[in-house]
C-alpha positions as a printed Julia matrix, in Angstrom:
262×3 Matrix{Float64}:
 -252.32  -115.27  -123.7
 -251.66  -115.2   -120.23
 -249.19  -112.97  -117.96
 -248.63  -114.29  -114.77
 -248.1   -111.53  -111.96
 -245.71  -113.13  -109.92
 -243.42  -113.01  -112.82
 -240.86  -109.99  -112.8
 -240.48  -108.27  -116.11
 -237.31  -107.41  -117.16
 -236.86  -104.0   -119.62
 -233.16  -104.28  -121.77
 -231.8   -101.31  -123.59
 -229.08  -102.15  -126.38
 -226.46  -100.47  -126.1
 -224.03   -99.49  -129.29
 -220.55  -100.11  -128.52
 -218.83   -96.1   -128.63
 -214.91   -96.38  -129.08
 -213.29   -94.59  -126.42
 -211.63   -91.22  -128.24
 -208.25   -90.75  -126.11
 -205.99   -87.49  -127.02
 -202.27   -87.59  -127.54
 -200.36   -85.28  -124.89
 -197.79   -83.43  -126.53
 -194.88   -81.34  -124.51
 -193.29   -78.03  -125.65
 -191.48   -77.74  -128.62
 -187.65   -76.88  -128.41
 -188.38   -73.64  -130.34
 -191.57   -72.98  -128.32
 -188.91   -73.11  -125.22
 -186.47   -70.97  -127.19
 -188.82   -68.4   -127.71
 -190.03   -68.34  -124.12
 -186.72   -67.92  -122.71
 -185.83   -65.05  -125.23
 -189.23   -63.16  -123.99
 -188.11   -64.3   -120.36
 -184.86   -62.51  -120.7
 -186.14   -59.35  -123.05
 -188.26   -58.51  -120.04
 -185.23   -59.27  -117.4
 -183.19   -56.95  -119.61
 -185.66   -54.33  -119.12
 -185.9    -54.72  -115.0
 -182.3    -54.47  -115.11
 -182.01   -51.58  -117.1
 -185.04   -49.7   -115.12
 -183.52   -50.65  -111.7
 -179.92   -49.83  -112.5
 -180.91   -46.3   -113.99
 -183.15   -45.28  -111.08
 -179.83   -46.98  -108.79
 -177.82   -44.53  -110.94
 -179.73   -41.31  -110.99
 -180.26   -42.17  -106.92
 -176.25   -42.12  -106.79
 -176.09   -38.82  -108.67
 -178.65   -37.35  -106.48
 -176.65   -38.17  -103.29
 -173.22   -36.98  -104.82
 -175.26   -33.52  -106.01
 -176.8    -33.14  -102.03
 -173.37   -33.82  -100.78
 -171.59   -31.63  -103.45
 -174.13   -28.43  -102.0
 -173.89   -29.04   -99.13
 -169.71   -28.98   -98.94
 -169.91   -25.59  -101.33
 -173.07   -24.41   -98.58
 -170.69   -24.86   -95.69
 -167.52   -22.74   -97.03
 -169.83   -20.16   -97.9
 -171.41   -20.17   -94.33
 -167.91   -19.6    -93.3
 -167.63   -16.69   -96.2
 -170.13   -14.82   -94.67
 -169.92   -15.09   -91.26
 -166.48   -13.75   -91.47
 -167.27   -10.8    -94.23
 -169.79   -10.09   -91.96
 -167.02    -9.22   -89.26
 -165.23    -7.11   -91.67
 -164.31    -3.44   -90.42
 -165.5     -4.21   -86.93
 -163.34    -1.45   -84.13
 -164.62    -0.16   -80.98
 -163.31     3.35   -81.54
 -164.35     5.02   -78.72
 -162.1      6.11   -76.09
 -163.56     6.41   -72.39
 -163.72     9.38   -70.85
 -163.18    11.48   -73.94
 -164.85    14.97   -73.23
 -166.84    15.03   -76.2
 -168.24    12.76   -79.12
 -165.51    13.68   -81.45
 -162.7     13.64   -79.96
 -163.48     9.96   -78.42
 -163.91     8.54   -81.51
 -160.96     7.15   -83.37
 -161.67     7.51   -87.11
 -158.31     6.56   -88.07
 -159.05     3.05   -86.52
 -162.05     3.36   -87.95
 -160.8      3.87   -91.32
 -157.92     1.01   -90.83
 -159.97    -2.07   -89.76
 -162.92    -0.21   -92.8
 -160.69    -1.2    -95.74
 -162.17    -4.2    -97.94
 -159.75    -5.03  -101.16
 -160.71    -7.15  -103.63
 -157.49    -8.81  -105.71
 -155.8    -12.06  -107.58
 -157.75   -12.5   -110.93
 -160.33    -9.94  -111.84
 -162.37    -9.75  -114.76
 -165.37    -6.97  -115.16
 -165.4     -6.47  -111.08
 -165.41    -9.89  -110.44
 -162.34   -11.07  -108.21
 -160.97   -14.53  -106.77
 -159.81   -12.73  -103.73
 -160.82   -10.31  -101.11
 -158.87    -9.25   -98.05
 -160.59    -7.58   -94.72
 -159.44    -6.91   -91.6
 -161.41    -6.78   -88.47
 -160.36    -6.27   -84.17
 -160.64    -9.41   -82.88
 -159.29    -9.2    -79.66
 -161.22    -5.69   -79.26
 -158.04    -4.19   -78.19
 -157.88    -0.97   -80.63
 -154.75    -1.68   -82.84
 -154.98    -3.43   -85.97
 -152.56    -6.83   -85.5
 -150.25    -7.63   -88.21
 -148.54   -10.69   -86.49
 -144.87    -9.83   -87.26
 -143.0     -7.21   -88.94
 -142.24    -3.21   -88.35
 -146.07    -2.22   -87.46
 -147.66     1.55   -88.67
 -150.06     3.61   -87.13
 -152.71     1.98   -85.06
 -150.5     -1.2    -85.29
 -149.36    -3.28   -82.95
 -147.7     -7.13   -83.22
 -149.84    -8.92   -80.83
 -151.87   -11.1    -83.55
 -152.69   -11.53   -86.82
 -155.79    -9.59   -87.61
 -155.8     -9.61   -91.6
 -157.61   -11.95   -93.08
 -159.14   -12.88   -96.96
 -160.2    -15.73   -98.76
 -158.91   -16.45  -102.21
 -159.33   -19.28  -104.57
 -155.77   -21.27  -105.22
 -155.39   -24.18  -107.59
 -159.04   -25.32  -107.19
 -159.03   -25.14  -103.44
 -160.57   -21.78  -101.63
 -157.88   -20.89   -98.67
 -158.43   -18.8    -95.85
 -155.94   -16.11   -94.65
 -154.64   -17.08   -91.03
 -151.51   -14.49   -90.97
 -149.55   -11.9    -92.68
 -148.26    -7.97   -92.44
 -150.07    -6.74   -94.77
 -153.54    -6.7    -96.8
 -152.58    -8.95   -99.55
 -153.68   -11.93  -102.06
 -150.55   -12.73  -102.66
 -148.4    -13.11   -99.13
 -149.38   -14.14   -95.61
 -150.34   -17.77   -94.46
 -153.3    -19.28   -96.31
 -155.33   -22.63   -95.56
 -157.69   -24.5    -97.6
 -161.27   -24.57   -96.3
 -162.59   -26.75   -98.93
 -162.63   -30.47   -98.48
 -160.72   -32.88  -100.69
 -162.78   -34.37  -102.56
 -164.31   -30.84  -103.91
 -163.01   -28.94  -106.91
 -163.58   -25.51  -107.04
 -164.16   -24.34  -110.66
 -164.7    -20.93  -109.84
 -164.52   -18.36  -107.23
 -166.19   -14.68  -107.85
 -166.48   -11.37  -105.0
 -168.07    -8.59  -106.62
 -168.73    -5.2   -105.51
 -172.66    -5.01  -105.5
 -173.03    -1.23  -107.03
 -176.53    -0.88  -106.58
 -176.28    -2.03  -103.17
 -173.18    -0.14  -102.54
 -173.08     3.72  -101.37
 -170.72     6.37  -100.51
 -171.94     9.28   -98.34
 -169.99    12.63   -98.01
 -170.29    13.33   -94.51
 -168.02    16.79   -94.55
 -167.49    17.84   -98.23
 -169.71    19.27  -101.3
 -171.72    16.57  -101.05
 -171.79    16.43  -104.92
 -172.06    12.68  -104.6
 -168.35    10.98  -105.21
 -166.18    11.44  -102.14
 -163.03    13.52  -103.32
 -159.6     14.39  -101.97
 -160.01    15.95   -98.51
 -163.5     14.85   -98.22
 -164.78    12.45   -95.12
 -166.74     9.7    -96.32
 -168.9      6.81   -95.12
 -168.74     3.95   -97.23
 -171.68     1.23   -97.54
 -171.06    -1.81   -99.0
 -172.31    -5.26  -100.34
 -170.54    -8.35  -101.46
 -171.97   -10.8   -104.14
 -170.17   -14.2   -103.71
 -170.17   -16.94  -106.35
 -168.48   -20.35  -105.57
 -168.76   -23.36  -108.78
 -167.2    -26.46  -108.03
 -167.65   -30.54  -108.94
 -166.56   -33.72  -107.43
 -163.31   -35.2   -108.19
 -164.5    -38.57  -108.42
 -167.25   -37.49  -110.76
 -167.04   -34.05  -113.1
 -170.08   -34.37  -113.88
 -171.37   -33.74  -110.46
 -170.9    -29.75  -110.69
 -172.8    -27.62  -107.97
 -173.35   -23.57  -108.36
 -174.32   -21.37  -105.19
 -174.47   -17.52  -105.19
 -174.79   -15.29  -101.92
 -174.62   -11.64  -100.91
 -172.98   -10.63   -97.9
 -173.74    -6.51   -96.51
 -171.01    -5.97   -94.47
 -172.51    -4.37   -91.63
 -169.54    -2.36   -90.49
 -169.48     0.78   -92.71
 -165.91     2.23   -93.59
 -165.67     5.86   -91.87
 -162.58     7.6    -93.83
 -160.9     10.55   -95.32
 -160.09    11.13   -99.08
């Protein structure tokens, strides 16, 4: 047998016939989207509840800063004015000697600091002071028959007291008193005052005998020197929110000492 060259030879390769395997596409099921949405909105819920809590607590915050810092501002006022409290220039020019240019009665008029209204174990809602404002020697009482080292040229008594949830300032009156004169609130509306204490700091507190027998308590006849310190406690809440409450304490040392006679 012969091959000829010039003749191409042609390979073949059989070939099975495969069927052609096509898959079904399915979409989601009605309860597959039922469930989705529920997981969709159990996680929503969540976002909601996380972002209007921190909202909320963010809002309380803010109502508790501006809460303190109302209640921080009276008692700013509180104790710059206690502060003031017994202040005289009782020295007389020219006076040939010490003592007889000193006034002590002045001394012992403008040196009185009452505490009144409600008390309850030392602790009062109201305090009355007096203190020369207009540096002229007499102690001003406004209006009225004045006393010794009086005079009617202005109001010089003053006191803060807490009335019907509001803390008032005394801006006139005769005499040192919770309970008369003109008062004005301080406090702003939308403050509540839930409390208001002035207590007599003991341990801060002293009496000296300066002529006496200096056996420690100043008695009848005696000349004394008081020294004294004020605790202050103010407690108050918003109106539009009670549950917003705000405590501040402070101590005031009055730095005028009261100079008087038993």
């Amino acid at each position: 047998m012969s091959i000829k060259h010039d003749e191409p030879v042609r390979l073949t390769r059989s070939r099975s016939a495969q069927p052609l395997s096509v898959k079904r596409q399915r979409g989601v099921s009605i309860v597959e989207l039922m469930v989705g949405i529920a997981i969709g909105l159990i996680i929503l819920s969540g976002v909601i509840a996380v972002v209007a809590n921190t909202s909320f607590s963010g809002l309380e915050n803010i109502r508790a800063v501006q809460l303190n810092q109302q209640l921080r501002g009276t008692m700013d006022v509180m104790r710059r004015e206690l502060q003031r409290a017994g202040y005289v220039d009782p020295w007389t020019p020219g006076a040939a000697t010490l003592a007889a240019g000193i006034d002590t009665d002045a001394m012992a008029l403008f040196g009185t600091v009452t505490l009144g209204g409600t008390c309850s174990s030392g602790v009062c809602d109201c305090i009355v002071y007096s203190y020369d404002r207009n540096e002229d020697g007499a102690q001003g009482i406004g209006t009225g028959t004045p006393g010794t080292g009086q005079n009617t040229g202005t109001s010089e008594l003053y006191g803060f007291r807490l009335n019907s949830n509001i803390i008032q300032m005394r801006t006139s009156g005769n005499t040192l008193s919770c309970s008369s004169g003109t008062w004005e609130g301080i406090t702003d509306a939308s403050v509540k005052i839930t409390a208001l204490g002035f207590e007599l700091d003991g341990a801060d507190s002293t009496v000296y005998e300066i002529s006496g027998n200096n056996n420690g308590t100043c008695e009848a006849g005696e000349t004394c020197l008081g020294r004294r310190k004020i605790n202050i406690l103010i407690d108050g809440e918003l109106i539009a929110d009670d549950e917003v409450t705000v405590e501040i304490r402070d101590e005031v040392k009055i730095k005028n000492d009261h100079f008087y006679v038993m």
